[in-house]
C-alpha angles and dihedrals in degrees: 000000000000117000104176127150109195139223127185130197138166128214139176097282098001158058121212122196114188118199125200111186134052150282125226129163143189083252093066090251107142119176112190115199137162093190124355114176122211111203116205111203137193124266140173110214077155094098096052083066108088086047090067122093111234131179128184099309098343138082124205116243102204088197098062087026091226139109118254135205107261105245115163084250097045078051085060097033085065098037083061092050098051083052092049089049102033102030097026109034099225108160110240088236086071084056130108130169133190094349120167116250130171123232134185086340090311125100119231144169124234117202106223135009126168116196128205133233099296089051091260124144103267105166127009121196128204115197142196148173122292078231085060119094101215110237145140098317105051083057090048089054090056098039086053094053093048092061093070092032099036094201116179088236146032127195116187120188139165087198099262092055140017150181134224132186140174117223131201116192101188085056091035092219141125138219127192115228132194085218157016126245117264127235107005115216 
């Protein structure tokens, strides 16, 4: 059940979506919030792209080691990769892309996870085109996905701006961050 009423501002670096309602799902998870703000922060994926191989109308995804048909997500898709593995520090072995997961009896495919050290689910990343304006259903989505994965963070980016957020599934709570953790152990 998703009982959300939206609104939307811009502001100088920044979106902010506020949400009044509540969240409820078949896996028991509520969120009560009277007002719970997104922000939705700037972000240059831009100077990881002359680091990508491309070739005609594919780009090389050097975690499934295979060429992929250029699409302007797959463009960020990649762009996030290059900053896990060059900013962040995330080795490439934590790395999954474009994996199946059911949720809720459908399957579905997520677009990044990175997993920690045990091989859990530690962030999982939802991402969409630059020509996306980032909203409510992008966070449902990966609301949606963490249910089954349960990763301690979620990062969600069309490329120009992004969201990141902690969650903490004992308190059932969740806080927004400006960024991940570097370098997972």
């Amino acid at each position: 059940m998703l009982d959300l009423k939206l609104r939307l501002s811009e502001q100088k670096s920044f979106f902010n979506i506020i949400i009044y309602g509540h969240i409820q799902t078949k896996d028991y998870l509520r969120i009560d919030c009277k007002k719970l703000t997104f922000k939705f922060l700037l972000i240059n994926l831009l100077s990881y792209k002359d680091q990508l191989l491309r070739k005609e109308d594919k780009l090389f995804d050097p975690i499934r080691k295979k060429w992929i048909v250029f699409t302007n997500e797959e463009f960020v898709r990649q762009l996030v990769i290059l900053d896990l593995v060059h900013r962040l520090h995330y080795g490439s072995g934590r790395i999954a892309v474009e994996k199946k997961l059911l949720v809720s009896d459908q399957l579905m495919r997520f677009d990044i996870v990175v997993f920690d050290q045990y091989a859990q689910p530690y962030i999982l990343i939802e991402c969409k085109s630059f020509e996306v304006m980032l909203h409510d259903s992008a966070i449902y989505q990966a609301a949606r996905y963490n249910m089954s994965l349960k990763a301690p963070f979620v990062y969600i980016t069309n490329g120009l701006r992004y969201q990141m957020a902690k969650v903490d599934f004992k308190a059932n709570s969740v806080f927004m961050i400006e960024d991940l953790p570097q370098n997972i152990n």
